[in-house]
C-alpha positions as protocol buffer text, in pm:
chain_id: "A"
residue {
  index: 1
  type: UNK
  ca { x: -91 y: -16654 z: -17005 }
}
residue {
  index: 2
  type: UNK
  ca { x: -84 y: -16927 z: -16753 }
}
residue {
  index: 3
  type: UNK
  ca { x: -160 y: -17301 z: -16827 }
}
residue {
  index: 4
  type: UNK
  ca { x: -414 y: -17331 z: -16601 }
}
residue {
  index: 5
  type: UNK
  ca { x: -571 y: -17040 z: -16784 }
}
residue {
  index: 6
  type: UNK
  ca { x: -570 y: -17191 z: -17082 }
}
residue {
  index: 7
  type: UNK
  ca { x: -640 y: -17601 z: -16993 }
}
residue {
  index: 8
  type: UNK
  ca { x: -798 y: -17540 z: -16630 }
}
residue {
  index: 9
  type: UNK
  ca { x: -647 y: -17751 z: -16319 }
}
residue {
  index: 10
  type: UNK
  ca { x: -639 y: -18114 z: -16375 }
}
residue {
  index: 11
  type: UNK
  ca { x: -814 y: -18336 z: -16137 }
}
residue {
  index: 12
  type: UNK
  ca { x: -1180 y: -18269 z: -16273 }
}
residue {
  index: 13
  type: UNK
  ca { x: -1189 y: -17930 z: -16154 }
}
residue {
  index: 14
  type: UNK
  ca { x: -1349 y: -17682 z: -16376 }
}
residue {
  index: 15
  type: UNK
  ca { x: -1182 y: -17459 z: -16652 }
}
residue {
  index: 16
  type: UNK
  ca { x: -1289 y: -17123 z: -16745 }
}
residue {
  index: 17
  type: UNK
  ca { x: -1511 y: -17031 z: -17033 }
}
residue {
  index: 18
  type: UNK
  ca { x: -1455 y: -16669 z: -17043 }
}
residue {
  index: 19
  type: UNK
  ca { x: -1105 y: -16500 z: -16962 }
}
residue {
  index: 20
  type: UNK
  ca { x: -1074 y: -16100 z: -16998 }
}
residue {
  index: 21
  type: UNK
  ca { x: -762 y: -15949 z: -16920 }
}
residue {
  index: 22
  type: UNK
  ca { x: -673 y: -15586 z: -16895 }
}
residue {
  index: 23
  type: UNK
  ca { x: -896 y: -15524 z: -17138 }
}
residue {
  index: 24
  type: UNK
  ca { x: -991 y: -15189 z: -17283 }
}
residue {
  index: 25
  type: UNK
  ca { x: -1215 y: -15045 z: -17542 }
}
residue {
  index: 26
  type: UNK
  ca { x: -1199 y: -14701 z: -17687 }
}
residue {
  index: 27
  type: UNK
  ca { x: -1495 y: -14586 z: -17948 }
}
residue {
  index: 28
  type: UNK
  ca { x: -1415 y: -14255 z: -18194 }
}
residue {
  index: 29
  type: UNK
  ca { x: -1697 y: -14013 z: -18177 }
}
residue {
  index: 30
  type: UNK
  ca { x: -1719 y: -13663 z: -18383 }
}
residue {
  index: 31
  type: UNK
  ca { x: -1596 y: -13508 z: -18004 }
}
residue {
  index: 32
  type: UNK
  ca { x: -1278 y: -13727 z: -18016 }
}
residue {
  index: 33
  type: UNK
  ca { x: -1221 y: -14071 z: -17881 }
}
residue {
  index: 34
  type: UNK
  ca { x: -1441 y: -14223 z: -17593 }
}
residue {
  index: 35
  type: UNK
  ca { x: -1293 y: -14482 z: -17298 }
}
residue {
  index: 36
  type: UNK
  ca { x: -1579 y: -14758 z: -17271 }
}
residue {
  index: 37
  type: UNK
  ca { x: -1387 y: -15030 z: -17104 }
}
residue {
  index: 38
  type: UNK
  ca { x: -1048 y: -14923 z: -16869 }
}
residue {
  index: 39
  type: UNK
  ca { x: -889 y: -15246 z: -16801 }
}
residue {
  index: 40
  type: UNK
  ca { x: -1145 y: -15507 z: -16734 }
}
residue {
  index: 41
  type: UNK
  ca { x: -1051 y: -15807 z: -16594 }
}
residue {
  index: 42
  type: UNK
  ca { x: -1297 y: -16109 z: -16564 }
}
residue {
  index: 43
  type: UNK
  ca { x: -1300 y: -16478 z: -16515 }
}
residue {
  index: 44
  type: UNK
  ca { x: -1630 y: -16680 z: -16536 }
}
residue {
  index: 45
  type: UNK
  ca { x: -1600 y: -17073 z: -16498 }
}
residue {
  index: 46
  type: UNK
  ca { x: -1783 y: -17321 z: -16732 }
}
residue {
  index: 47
  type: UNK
  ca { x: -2082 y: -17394 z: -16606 }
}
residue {
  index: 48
  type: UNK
  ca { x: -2162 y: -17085 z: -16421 }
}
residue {
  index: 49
  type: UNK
  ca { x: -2419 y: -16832 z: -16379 }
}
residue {
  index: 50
  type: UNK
  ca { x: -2281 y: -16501 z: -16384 }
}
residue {
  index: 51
  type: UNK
  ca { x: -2504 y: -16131 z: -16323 }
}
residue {
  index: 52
  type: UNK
  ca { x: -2376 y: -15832 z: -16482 }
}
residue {
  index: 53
  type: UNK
  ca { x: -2530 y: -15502 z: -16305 }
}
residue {
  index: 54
  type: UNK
  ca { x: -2480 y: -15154 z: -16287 }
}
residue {
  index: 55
  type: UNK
  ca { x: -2603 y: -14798 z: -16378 }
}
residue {
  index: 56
  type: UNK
  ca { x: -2669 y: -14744 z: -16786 }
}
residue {
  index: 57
  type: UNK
  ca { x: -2392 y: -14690 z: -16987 }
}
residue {
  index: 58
  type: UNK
  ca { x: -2117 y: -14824 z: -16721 }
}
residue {
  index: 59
  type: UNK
  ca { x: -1998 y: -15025 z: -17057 }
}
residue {
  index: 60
  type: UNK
  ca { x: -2204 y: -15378 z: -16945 }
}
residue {
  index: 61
  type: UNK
  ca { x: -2331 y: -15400 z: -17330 }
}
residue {
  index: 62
  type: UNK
  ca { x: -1986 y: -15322 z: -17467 }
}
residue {
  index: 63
  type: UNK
  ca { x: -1830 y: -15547 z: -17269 }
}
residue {
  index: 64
  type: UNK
  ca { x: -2087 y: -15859 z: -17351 }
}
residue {
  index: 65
  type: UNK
  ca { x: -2024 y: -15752 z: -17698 }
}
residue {
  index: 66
  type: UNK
  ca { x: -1625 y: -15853 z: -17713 }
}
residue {
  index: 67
  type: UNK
  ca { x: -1717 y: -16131 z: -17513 }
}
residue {
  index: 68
  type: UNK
  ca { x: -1962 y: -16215 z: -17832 }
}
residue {
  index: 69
  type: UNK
  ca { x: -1690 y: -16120 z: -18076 }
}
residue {
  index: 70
  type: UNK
  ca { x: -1882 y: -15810 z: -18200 }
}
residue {
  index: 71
  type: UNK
  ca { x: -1688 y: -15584 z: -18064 }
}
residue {
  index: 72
  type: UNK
  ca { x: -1295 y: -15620 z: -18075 }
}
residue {
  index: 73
  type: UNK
  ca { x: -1087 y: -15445 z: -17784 }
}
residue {
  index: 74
  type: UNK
  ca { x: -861 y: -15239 z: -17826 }
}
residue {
  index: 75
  type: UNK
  ca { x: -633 y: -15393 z: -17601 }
}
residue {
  index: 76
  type: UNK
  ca { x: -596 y: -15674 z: -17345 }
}
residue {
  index: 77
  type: UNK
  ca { x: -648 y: -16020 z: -17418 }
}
residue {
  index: 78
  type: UNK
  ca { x: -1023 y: -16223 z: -17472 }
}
residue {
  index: 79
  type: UNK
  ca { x: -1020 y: -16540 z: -17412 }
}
residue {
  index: 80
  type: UNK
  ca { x: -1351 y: -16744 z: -17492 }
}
residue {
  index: 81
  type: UNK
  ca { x: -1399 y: -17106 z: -17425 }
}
residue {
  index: 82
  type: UNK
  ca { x: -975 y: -17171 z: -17439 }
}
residue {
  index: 83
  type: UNK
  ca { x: -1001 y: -16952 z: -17784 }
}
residue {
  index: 84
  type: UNK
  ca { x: -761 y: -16637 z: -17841 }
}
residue {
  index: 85
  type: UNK
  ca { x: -1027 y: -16410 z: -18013 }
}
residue {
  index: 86
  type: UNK
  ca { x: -713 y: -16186 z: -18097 }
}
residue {
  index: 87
  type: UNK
  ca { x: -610 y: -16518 z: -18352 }
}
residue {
  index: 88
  type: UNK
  ca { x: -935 y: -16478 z: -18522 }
}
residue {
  index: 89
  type: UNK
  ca { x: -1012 y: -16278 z: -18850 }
}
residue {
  index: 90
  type: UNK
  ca { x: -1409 y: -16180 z: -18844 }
}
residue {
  index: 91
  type: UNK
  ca { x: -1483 y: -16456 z: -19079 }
}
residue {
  index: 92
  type: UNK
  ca { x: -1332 y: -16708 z: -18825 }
}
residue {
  index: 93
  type: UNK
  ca { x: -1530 y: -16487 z: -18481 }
}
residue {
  index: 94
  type: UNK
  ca { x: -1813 y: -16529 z: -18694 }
}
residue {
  index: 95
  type: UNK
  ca { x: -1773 y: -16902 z: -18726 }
}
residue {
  index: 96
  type: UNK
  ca { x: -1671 y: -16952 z: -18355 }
}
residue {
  index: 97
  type: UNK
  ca { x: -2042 y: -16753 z: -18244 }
}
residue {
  index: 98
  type: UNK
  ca { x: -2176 y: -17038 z: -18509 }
}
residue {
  index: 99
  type: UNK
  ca { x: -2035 y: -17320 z: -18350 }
}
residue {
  index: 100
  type: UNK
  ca { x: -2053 y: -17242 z: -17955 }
}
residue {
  index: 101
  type: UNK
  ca { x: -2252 y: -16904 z: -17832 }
}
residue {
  index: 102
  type: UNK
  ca { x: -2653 y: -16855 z: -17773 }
}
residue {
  index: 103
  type: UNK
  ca { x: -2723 y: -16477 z: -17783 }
}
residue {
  index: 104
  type: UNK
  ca { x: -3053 y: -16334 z: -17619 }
}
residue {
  index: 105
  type: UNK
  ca { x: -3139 y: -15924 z: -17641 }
}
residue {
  index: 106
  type: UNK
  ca { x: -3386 y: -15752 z: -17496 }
}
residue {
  index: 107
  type: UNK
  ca { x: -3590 y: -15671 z: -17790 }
}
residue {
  index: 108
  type: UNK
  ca { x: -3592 y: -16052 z: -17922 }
}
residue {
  index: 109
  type: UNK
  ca { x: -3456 y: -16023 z: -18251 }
}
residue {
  index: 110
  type: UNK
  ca { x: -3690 y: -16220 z: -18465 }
}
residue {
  index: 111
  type: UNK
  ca { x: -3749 y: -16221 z: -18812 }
}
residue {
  index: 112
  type: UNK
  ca { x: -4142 y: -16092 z: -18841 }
}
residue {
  index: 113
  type: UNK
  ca { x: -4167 y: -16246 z: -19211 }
}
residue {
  index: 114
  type: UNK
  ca { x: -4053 y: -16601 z: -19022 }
}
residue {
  index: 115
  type: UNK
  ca { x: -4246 y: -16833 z: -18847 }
}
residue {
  index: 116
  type: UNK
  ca { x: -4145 y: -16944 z: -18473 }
}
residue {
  index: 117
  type: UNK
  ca { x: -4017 y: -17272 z: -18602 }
}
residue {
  index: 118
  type: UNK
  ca { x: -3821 y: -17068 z: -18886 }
}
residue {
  index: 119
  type: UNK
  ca { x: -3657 y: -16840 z: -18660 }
}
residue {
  index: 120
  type: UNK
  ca { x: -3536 y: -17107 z: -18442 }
}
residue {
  index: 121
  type: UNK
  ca { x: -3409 y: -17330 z: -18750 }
}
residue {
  index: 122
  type: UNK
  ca { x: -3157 y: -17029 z: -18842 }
}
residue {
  index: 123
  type: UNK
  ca { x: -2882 y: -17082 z: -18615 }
}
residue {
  index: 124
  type: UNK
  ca { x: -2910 y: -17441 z: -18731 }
}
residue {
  index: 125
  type: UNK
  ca { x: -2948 y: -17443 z: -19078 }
}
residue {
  index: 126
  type: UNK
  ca { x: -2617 y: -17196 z: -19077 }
}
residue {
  index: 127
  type: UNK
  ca { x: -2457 y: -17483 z: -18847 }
}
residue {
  index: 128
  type: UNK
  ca { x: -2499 y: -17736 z: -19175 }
}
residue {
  index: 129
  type: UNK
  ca { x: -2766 y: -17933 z: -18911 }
}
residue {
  index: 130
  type: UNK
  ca { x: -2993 y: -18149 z: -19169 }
}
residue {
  index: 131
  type: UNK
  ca { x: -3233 y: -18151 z: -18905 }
}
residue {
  index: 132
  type: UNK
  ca { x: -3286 y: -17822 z: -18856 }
}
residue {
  index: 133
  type: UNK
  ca { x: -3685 y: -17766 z: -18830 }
}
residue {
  index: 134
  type: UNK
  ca { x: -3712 y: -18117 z: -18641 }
}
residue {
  index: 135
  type: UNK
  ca { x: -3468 y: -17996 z: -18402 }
}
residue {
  index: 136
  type: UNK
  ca { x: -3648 y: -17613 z: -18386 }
}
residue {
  index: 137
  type: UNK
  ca { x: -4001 y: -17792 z: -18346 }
}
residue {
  index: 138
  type: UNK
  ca { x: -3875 y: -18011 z: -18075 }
}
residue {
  index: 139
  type: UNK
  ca { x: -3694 y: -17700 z: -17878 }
}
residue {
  index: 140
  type: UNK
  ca { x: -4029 y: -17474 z: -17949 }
}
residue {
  index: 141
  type: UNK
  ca { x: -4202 y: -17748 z: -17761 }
}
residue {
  index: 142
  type: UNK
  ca { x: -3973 y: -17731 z: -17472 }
}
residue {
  index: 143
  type: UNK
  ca { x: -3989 y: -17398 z: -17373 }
}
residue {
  index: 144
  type: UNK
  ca { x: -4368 y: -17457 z: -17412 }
}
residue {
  index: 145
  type: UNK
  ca { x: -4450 y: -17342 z: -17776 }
}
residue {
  index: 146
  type: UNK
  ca { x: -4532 y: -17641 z: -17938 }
}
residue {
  index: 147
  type: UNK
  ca { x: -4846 y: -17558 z: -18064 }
}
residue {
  index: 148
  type: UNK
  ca { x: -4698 y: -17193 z: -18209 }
}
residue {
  index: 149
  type: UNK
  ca { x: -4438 y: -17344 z: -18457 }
}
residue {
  index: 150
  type: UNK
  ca { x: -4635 y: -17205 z: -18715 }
}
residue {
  index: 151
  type: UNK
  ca { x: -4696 y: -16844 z: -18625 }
}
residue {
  index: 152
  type: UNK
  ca { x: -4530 y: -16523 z: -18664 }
}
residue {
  index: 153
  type: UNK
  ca { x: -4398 y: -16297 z: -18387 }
}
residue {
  index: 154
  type: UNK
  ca { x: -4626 y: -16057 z: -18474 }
}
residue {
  index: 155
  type: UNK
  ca { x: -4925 y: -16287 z: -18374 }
}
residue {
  index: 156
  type: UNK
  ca { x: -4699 y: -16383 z: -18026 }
}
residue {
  index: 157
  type: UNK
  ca { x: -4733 y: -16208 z: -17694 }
}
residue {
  index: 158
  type: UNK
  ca { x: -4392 y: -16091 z: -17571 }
}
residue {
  index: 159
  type: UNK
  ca { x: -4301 y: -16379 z: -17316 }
}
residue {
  index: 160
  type: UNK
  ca { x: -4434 y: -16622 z: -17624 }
}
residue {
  index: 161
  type: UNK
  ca { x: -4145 y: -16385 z: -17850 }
}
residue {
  index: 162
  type: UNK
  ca { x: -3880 y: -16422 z: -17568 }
}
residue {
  index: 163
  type: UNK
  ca { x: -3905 y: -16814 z: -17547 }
}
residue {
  index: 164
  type: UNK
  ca { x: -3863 y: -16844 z: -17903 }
}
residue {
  index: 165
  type: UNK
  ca { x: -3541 y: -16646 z: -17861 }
}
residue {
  index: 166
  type: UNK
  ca { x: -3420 y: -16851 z: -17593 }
}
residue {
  index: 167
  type: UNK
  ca { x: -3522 y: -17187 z: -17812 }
}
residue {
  index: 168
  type: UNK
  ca { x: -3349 y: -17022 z: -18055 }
}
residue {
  index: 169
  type: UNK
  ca { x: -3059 y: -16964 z: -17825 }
}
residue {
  index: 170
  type: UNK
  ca { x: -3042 y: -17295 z: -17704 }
}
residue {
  index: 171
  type: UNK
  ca { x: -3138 y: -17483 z: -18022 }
}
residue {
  index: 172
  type: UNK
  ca { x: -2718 y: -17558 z: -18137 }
}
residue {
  index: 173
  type: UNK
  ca { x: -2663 y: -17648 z: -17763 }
}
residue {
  index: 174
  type: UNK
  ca { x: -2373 y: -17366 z: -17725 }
}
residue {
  index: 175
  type: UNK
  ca { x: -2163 y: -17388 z: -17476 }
}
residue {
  index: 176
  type: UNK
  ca { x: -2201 y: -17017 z: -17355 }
}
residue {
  index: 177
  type: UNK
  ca { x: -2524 y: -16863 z: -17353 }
}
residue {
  index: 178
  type: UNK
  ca { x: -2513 y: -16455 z: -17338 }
}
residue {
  index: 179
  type: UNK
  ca { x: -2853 y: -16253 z: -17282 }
}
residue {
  index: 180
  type: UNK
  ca { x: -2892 y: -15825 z: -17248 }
}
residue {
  index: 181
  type: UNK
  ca { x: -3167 y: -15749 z: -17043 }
}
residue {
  index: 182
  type: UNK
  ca { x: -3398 y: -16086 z: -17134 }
}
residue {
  index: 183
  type: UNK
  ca { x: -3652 y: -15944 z: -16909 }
}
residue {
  index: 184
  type: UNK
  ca { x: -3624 y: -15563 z: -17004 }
}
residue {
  index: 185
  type: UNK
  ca { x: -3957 y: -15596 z: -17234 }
}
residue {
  index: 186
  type: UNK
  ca { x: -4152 y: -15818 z: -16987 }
}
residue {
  index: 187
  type: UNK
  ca { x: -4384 y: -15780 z: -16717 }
}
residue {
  index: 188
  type: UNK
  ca { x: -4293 y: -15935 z: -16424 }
}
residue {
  index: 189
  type: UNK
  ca { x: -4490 y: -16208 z: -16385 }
}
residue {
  index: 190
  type: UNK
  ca { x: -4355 y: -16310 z: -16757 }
}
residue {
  index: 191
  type: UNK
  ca { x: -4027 y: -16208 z: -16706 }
}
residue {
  index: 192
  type: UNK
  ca { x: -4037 y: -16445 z: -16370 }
}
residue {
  index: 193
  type: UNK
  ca { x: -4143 y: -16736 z: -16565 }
}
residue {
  index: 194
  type: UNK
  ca { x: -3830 y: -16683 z: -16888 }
}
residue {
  index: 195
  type: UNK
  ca { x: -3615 y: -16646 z: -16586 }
}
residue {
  index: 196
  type: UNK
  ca { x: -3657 y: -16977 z: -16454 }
}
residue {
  index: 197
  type: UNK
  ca { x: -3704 y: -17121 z: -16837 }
}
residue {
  index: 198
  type: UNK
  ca { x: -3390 y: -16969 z: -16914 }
}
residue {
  index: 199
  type: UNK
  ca { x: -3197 y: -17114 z: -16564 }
}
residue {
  index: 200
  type: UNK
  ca { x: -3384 y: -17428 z: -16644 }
}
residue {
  index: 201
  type: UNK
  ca { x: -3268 y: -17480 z: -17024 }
}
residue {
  index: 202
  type: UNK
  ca { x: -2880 y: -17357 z: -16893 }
}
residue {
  index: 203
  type: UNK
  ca { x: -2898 y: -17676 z: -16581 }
}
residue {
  index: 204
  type: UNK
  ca { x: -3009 y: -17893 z: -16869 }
}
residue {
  index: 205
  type: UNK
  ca { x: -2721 y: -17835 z: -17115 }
}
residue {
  index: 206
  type: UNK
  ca { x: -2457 y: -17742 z: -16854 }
}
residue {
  index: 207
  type: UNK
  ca { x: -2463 y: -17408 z: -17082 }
}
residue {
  index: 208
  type: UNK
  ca { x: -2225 y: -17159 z: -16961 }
}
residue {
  index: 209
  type: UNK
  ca { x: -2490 y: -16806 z: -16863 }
}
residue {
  index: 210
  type: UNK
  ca { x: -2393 y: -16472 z: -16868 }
}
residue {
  index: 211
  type: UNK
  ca { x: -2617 y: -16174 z: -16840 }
}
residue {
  index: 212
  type: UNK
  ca { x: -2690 y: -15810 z: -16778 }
}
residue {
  index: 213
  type: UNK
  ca { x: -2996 y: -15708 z: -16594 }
}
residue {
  index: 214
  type: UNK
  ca { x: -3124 y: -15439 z: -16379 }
}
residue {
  index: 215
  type: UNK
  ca { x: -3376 y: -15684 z: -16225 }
}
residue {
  index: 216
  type: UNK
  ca { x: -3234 y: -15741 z: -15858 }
}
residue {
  index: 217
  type: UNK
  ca { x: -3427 y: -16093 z: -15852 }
}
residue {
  index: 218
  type: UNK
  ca { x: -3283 y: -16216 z: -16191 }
}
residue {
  index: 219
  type: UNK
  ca { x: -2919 y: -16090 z: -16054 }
}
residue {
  index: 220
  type: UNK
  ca { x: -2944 y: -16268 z: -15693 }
}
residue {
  index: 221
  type: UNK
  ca { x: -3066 y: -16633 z: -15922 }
}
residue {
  index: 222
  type: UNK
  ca { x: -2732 y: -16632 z: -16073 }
}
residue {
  index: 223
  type: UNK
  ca { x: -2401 y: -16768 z: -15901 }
}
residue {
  index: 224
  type: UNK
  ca { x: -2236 y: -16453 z: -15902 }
}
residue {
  index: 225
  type: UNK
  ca { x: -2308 y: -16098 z: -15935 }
}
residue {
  index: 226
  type: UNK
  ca { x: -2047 y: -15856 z: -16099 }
}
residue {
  index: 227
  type: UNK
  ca { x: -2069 y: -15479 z: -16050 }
}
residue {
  index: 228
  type: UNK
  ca { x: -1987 y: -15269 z: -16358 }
}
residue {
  index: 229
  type: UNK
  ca { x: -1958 y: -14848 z: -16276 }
}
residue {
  index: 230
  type: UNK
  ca { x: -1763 y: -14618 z: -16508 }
}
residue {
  index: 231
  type: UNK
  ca { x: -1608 y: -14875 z: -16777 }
}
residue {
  index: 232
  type: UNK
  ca { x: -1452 y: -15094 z: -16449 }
}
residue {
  index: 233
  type: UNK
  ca { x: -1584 y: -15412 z: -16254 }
}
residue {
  index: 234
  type: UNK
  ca { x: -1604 y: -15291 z: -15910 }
}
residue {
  index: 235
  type: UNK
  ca { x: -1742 y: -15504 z: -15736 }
}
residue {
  index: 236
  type: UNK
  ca { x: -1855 y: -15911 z: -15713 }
}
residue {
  index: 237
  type: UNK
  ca { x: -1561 y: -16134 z: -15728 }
}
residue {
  index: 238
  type: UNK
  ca { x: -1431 y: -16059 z: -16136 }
}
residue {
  index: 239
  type: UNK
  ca { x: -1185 y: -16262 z: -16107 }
}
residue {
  index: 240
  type: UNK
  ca { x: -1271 y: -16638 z: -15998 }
}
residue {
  index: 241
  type: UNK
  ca { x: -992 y: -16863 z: -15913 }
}
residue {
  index: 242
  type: UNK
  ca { x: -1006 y: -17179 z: -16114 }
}
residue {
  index: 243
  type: UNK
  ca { x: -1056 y: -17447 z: -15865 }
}
């Protein structure tokens, strides 16, 4: 692997926060074993916003996944904020996800028996942060939730669920923020207003965004937009010189 791949260019310019290189994944199934990923190659700078798109099950979840550390490859190299994951034991993935990713799904992931303020304190209180439910409280009330620290998802519409997720998300102040489908469960005119919350919270940190949608408007907001088909990027600029 190059230098600049690993330190960026000097001068200021910026260095990359997620590096994939000819990287495949292959799933066994009772039919035999299944190609998900045929040497994917992707850059994305820090900073940037980056859409993933294509048809279901062209592989975009898998591949977010070994981006996350979920999912290991089975070969090629992933390279996450200048960290080998192929270094890392799941004990030490698991503490890297602590220390510097925000994940967001699609169906919001919240604890029902937890209050907003909880939910948003766990990514915290597993970070050793003393003030966890200060720091939740204060991140509920900036995605507008202020006066909901106290209730349950169950008693939250779904755009109330899906900013908790992203304060939740957003609370450590990772430096890579990684969402499936944030909209999926929204109607538009909610899903319009996370959208900018979530572009919004990303300019304010300088958090790294990428994310998979089948929402045209949510793709064209980002920087760039990557086409996945098949298991391969085909289209969108993968690869993104560091300059």
């Amino acid at each position: 692997m190059s230098s600049q791949l690993q330190s960026g260019v000097s001068g200021g310019a910026k260095t990359e926060m997620i590096a994939l290189r000819d990287v495949h994944l292959t799933l066994g199934s009772l039919a035999g074993d299944v190609n998900i990923l045929h040497g994917v190659d992707l850059s994305v700078m820090r900073g940037e916003t980056v859409s993933i798109v294509g048809p279901s099950g062209s592989g975009k979840t898998s591949m977010l996944m070994i981006v996350a550390g979920l999912e290991q490859a089975t070969s090629g190299q992933v390279v996450v904020g200048g960290q080998d994951f192929g270094a890392l034991d799941e004990d030490g993935l698991a503490r890297f996800r602590r220390d510097n990713l925000g994940i967001v799904f699609q169906s919001f992931h919240l604890v029902p028996t937890m209050t907003a303020v909880e939910n948003v304190a766990i990514p915290l209180e597993l970070a050793g942060r003393r003030d966890a439910a200060e720091r939740a409280a204060a991140v509920l009330d900036q995605v507008g939730l202020g006066q909901r620290l106290r209730h349950y998802p169950g008693q939250l519409s779904g755009g109330e669920q899906q900013r908790v997720a992203l304060a939740r998300a957003f609370a450590a102040e990772p430096k890579l923020i990684l969402a499936d489908e944030p909209t999926g469960n929204l109607d538009a005119d909610t899903g319009a207003q996370i959208v900018d919350l979530m572009f919004s919270l990303a300019r304010d940190h300088d958090t790294t965004l990428m994310l998979i949608t089948h929402d045209s408007t949510l793709a064209a907001a980002c920087d760039r937009r990557v086409e996945m088909r098949d298991g391969r990027l085909t289209g969108g600029a993968a690869l993104k010189a560091a300059e």
